[in-house]
N, CA, C and O atoms as a Tinker XYZ file with bonds, in Angstrom:
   164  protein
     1  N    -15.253000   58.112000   93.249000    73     2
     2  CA   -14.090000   58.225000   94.084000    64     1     3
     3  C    -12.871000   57.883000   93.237000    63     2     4     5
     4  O    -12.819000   56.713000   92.858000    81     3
     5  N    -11.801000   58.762000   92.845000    73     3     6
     6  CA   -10.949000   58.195000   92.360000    64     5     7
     7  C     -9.428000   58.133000   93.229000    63     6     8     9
     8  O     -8.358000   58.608000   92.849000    81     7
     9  N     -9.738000   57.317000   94.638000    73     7    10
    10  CA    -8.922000   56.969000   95.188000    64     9    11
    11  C     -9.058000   55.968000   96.443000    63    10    12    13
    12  O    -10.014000   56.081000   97.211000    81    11
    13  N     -8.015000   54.933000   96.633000    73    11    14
    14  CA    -8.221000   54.064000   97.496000    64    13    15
    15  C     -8.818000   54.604000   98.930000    63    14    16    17
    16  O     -8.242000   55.559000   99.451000    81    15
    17  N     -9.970000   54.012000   99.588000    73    15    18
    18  CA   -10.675000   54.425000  100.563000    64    17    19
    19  C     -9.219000   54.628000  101.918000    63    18    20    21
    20  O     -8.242000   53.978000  102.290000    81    19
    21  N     -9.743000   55.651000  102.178000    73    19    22
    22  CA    -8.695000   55.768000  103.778000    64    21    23
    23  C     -7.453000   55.899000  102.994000    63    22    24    25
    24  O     -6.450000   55.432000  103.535000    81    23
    25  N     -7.297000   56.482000  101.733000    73    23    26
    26  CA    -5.682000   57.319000  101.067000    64    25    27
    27  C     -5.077000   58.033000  102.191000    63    26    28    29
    28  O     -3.954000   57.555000  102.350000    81    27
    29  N     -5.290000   58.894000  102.984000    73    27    30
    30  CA    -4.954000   59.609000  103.687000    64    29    31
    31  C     -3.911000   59.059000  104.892000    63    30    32    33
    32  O     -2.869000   59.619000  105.234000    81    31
    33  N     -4.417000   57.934000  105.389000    73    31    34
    34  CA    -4.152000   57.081000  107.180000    64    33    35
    35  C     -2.889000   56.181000  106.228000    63    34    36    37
    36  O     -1.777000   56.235000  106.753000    81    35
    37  N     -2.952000   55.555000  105.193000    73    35    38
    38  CA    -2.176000   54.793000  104.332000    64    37    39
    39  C     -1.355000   55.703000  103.596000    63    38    40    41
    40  O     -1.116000   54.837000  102.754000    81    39
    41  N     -1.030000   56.201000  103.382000    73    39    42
    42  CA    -0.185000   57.116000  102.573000    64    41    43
    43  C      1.292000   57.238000  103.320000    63    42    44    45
    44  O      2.302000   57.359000  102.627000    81    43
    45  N      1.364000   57.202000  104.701000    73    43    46
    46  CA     2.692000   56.769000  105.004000    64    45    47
    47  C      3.589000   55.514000  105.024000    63    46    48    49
    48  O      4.810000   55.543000  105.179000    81    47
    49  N      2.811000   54.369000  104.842000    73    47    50
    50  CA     2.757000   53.063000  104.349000    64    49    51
    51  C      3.428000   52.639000  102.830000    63    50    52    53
    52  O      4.426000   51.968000  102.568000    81    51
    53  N      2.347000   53.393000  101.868000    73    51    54
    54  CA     2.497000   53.388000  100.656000    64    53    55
    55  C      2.960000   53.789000   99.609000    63    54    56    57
    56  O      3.416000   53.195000   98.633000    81    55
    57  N      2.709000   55.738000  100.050000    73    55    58
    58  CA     3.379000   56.390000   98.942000    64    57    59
    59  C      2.021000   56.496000   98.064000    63    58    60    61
    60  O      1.289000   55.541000   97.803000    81    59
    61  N      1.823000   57.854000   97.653000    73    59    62
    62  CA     0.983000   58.145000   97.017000    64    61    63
    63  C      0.451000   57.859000   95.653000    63    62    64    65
    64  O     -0.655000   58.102000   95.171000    81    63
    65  N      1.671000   57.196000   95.069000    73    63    66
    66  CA     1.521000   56.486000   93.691000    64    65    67
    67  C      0.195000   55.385000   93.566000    63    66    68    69
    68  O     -0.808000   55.640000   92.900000    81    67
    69  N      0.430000   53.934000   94.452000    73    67    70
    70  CA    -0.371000   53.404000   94.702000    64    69    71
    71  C     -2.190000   53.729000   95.047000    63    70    72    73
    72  O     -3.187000   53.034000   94.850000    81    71
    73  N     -2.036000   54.857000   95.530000    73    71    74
    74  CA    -3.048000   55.079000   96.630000    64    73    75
    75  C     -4.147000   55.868000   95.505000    63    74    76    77
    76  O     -5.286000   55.470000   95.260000    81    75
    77  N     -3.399000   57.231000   94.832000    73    75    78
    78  CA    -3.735000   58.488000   94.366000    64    77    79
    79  C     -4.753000   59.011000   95.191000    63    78    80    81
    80  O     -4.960000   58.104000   95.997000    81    79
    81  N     -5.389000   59.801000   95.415000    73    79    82
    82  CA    -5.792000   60.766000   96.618000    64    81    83
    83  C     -5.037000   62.289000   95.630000    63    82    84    85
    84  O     -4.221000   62.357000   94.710000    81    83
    85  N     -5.846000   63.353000   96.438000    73    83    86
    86  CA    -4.989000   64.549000   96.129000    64    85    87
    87  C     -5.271000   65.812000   97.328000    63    86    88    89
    88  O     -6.443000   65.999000   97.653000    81    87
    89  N     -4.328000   66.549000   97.884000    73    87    90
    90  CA    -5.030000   67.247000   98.513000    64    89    91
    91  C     -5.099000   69.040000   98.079000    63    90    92    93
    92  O     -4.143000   69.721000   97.707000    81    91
    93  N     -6.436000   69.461000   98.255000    73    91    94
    94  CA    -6.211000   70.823000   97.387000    64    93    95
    95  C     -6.323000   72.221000   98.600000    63    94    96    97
    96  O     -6.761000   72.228000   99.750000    81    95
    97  N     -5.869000   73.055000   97.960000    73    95    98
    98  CA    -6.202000   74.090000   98.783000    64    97    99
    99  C     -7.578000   75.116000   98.988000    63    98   100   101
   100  O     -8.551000   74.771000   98.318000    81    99
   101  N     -7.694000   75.937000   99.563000    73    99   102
   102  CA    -8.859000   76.390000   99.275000    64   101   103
   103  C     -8.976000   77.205000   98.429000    63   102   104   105
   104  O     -8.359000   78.269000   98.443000    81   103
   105  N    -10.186000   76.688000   97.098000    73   103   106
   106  CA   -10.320000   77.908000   96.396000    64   105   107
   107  C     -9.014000   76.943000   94.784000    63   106   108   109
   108  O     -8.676000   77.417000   93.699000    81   107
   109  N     -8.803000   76.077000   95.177000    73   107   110
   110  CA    -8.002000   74.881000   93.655000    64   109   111
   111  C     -9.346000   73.841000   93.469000    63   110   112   113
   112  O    -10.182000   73.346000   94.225000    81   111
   113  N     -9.188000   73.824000   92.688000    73   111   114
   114  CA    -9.640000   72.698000   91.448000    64   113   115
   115  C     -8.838000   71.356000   91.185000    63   114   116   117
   116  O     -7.612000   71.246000   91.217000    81   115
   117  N     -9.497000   70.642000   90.995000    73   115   118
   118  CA    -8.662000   69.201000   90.652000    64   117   119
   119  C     -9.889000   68.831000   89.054000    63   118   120   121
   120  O    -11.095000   69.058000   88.958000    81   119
   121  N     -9.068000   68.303000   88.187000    73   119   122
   122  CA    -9.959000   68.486000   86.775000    64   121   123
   123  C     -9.712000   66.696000   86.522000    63   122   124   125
   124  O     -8.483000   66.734000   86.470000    81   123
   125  N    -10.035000   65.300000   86.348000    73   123   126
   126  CA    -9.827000   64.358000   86.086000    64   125   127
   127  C    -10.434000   63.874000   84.946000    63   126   128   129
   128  O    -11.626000   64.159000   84.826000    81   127
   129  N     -9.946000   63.248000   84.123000    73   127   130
   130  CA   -10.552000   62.450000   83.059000    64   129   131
   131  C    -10.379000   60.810000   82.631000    63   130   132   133
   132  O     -9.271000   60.277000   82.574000    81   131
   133  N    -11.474000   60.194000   82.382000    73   131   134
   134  CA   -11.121000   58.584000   82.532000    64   133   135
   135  C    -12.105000   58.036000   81.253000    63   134   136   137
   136  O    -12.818000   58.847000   80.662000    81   135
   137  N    -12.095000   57.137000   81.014000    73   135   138
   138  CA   -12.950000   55.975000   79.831000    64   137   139
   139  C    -12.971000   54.808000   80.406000    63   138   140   141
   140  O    -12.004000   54.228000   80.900000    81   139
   141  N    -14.471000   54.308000   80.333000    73   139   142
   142  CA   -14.615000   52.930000   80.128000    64   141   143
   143  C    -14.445000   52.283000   79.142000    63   142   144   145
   144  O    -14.633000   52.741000   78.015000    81   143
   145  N    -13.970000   50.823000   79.434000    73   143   146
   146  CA   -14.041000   50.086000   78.331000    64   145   147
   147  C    -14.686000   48.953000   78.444000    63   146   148   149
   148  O    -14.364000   47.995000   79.147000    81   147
   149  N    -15.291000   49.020000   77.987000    73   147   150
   150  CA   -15.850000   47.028000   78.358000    64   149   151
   151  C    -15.591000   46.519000   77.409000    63   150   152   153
   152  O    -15.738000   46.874000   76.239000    81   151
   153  N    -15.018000   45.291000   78.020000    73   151   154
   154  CA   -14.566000   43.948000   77.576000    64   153   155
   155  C    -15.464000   42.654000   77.968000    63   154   156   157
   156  O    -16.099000   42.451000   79.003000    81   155
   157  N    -15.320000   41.864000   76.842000    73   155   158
   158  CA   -16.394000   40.721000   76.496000    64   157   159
   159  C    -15.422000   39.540000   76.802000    63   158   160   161
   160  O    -14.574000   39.661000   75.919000    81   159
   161  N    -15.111000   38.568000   77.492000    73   159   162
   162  CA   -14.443000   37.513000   77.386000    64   161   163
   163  C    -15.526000   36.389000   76.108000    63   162   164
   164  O    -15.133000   35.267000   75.788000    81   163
């Protein structure tokens, strides 16, 4: 999931920055890319 649960109901609250969510049309693509990193304290 790369967005806060219930983005949608909150998004007039927040502003989509916070939230990210996206909404597509039918027949679009959404393409995302991310890395882990782990860290050792």
């Amino acid at each position: 999931m790369s967005q806060c649960t219930d983005w949608l109901n909150l998004l007039p609250r927040h502003g989509r920055e916070p939230l990210g969510g996206a909404r597509l049309a039918p027949g679009e693509k959404l393409i995302a890319r991310f890395a882990l990193r782990p860290e050792w304290a």
